[in-house]
N, C-alpha and C positions, 0 to 999 in steps of 0.2 A: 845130284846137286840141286840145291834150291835155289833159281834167281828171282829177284824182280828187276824189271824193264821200266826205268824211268822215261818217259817223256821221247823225244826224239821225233821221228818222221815215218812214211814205210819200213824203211830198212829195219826200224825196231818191231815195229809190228810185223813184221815178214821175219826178224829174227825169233818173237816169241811164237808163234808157229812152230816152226823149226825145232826149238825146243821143246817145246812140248809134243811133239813126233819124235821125236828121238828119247822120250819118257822121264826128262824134269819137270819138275815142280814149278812154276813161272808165276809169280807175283806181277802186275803192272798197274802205274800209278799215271797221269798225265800223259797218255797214249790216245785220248779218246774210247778207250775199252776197257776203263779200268776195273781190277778186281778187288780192289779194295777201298777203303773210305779214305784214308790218310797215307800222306807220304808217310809217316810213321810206323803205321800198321805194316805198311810194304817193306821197309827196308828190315824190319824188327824181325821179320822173316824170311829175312835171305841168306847166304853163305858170300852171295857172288851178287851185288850190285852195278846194273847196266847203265850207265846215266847216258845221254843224248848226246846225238853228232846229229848236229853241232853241239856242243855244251850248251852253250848261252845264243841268246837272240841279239841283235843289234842294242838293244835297250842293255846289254848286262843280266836278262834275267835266265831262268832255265828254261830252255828252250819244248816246251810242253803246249797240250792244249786245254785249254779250260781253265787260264789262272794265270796269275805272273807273281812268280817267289824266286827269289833270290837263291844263288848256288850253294849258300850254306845251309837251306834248311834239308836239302839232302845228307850232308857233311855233319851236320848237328845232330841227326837220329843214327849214323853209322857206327857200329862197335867195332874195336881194333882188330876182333878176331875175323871181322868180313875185308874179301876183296871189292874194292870200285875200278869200278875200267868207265872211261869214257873218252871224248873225241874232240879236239879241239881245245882242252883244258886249260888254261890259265895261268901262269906261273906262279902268281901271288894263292890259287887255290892248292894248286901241287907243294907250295910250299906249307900253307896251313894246315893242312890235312897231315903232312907229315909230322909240325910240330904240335900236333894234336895224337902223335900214334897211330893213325891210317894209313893203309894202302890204298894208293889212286894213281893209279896209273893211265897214261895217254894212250890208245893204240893206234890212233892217227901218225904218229911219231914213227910208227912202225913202217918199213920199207914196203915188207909185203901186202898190209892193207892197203899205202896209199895207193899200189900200183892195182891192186885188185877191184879197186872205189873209183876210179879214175871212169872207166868205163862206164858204168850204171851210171852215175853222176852226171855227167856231161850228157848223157842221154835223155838223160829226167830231166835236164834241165829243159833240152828242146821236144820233148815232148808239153810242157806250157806252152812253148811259142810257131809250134807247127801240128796240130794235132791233126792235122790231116794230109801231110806230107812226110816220104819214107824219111828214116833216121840212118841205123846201121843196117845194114845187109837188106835192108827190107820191112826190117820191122818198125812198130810205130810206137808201141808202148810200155813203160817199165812192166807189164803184166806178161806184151809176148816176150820183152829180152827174157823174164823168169820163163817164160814156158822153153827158152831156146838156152839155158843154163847160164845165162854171163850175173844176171843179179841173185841165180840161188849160188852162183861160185862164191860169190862177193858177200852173201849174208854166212856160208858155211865156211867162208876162211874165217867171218867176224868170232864164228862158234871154236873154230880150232883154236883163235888165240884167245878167249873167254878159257876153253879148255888147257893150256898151256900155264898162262900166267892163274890160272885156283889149282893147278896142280904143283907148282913151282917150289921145292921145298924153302925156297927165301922167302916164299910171302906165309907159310905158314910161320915163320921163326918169330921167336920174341922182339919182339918194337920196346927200344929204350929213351 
């Protein structure tokens, strides 16, 4: 499967990793790492578009780094035969994108990520505000919770439901 990796935080950067160990193709745009010149170029080459959790920043915009564009110009280069997954989505975007003939789906929405994200989450948060005091079990930072499996559990359930919903035969079906 071919993704690209919009914008987002570690967890996307720790996602495209992962995927590319596990032998996809990964495109990423607004990551700080990016492989490409243009959102365009990126998404023009995917199957499976990742967009960012958070979706958007406090301003409304896409939550990336090096720029601030608005959520449509992801939604504006997507063709109907690709999937978008992304996190925190918008009502008025999930609605657009559908009367535009896209798939965009929330996986935040989802029971299993949010209980899977809880953890890592809450941990990164105080890893800014205690960096030199234990967190959980001992550990101090989202790199050892990865070395002790709680944040690769958390990026490899993101990849199961990536792998679910581009496998799903509803989102391959015709869009009317």
């Amino acid at each position: 499967m071919i993704y690209t990796v919009v914008g987002g935080d570690e967890r996307q950067i720790r996602l495209t990793r992962l995927l590319l160990q596990d032998g996809h193709k990964v495109y990423t745009w607004g990551i700080g790492q990016d492989s490409v010149k243009s959102i365009e170029e990126a998404v023009a080459k995917a199957e499976c578009v990742i967009w960012p959790l958070p979706l958007l920043t406090k301003a409304g915009m896409l939550n990336i780094a090096g720029g601030s564009y608005p959520p449509t110009v992801v939604m504006d280069a997507m063709r109907g035969d690709q999937v978008g997954i992304g996190g925190r989505i918008p009502l008025w975007l999930l609605e657009q994108a559908r009367d535009n003939g896209l798939t965009l789906v929330d996986y935040v929405k989802r029971e299993d990520f949010a209980i899977a994200n809880a953890v890592p989450t809450a941990f990164g948060k105080q890893e800014y505000n205690a960096e030199n005091t234990e967190n959980y079990k001992g550990y101090r930072t989202l790199h050892e919770l990865e070395n002790r499996h709680l944040l690769r559990g958390l990026v490899r359930e993101m990849i199961n439901i990536f792998y679910y919903i581009s496998s799903h035969p509803c989102i391959h079906s015709t869009k009317g």
